[in-house]
C-alpha positions, -999 to +999 in steps of 0.1 A: -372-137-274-363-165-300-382-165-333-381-198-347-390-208-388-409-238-399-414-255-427-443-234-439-423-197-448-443-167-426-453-196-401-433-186-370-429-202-333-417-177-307-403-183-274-406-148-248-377-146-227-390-158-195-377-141-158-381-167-128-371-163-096-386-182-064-419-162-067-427-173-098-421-157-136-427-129-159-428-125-197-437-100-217-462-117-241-463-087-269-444-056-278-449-034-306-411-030-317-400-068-308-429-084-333-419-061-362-425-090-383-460-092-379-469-067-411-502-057-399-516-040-367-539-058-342-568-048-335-588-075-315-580-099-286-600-132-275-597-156-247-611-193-252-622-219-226-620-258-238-624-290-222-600-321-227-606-338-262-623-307-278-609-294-315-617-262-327-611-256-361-599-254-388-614-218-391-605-189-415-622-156-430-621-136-455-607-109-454-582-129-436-572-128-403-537-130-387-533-147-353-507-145-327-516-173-301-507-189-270-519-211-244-523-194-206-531-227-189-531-262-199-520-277-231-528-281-271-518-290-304-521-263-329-525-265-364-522-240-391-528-251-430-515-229-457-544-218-478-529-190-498-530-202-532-498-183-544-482-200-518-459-235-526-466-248-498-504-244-502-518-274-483-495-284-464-499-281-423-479-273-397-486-283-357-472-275-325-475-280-291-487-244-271-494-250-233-487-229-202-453-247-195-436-238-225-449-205-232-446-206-264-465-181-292-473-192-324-478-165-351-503-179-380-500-152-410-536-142-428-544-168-453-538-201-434-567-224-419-563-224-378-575-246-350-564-265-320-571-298-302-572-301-265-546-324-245-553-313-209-581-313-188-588-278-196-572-249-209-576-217-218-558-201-249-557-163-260-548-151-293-544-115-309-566-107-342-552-089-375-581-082-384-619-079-369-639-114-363-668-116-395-690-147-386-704-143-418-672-143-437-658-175-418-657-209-428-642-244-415-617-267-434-627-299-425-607-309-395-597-347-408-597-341-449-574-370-460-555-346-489-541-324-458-537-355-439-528-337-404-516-362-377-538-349-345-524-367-315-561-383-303-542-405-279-518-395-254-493-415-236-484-414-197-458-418-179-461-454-169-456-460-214-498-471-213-516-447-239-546-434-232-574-422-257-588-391-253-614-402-275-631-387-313-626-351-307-654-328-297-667-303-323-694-279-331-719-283-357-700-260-379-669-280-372-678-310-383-690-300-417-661-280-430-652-278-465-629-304-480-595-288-493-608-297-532-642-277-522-620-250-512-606-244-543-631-253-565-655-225-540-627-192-538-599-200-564 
């Protein structure tokens, strides 16, 4: 596999060696002794369902959660925002496109903001937890806060060059009142 860095230090893209033949592939989507990186154990799994133009996110807990996720069929743009207040880059986002083509895992450290916005019809996306899932401990950075300024792609293009818009995003209630980056601090720092 091929760990890739990004901008945001601890924010990693990995790309499983994939074995094809005629039949179809294989890849091995986690092993203990290749993603020695990942400093903590996990110890839940969860599988999502989401319709074309839906956003989930940005969601984080305390005690934080590390994610290691990845797209099993269809295509999204996935966001992490650094919210570790050592952190230099504390802020700033990062977004990549996860979809069943490419395969491709993105590991999302404890302390960063997480969520994802739906470019195909459907898909389904799985992720591995660092830690257990506290609905009382979560809460939502608001998905479109102007001070973290993240660039969702709410249009698409096709291949004849027209673009198409997917249209305002979908969210749940809890979605669409997150807390501003400034209410963030002023709230847990």
């Amino acid at each position: 596999m091929q760990v890739i860095k990004t901008e945001i230090p601890d924010l990693l893209i990995i790309e499983p060696k994939v074995f094809g033949d005629d039949r179809g592939w294989f890849v091995e989507t986690y092993q203990d002794k290749r993603y020695d990186f990942i400093p903590n154990k996990f110890v839940q799994d969860n599988l999502s369902f989401s319709k074309q133009g839906t956003l989930r996110g940005l969601h984080i807990q305390k005690p934080y959660q590390g994610k290691l996720v990845q797209v099993i069929a269809g295509e999204i743009f996935d966001v992490a925002v650094d919210l570790r207040f050592e952190s230099p880059t504390f802020g700033k986002w990062c977004g990549i496109t996860l979809s069943s083509e490419n395969k491709r895992q993105f590991w999302v450290p404890e302390g960063f903001a997480h969520g994802f916005f739906v470019l195909s019809e459907t898909a389904i996306f799985a992720y591995k937890c660092t830690n257990y899932y506290s609905p009382k401990d979560e809460f939502t950075l608001l998905w479109d806060d102007p001070t973290v300024g993240i660039k969702w792609p709410i249009c698409r293009g096709i291949p004849n060059g027209l673009v198409v818009p997917i249209g305002y995003p979908k969210l749940s209630e809890k979605d669409k009142h997150g807390l501003s980056l400034d209410d963030f601090v002023n709230k847990f720092k």
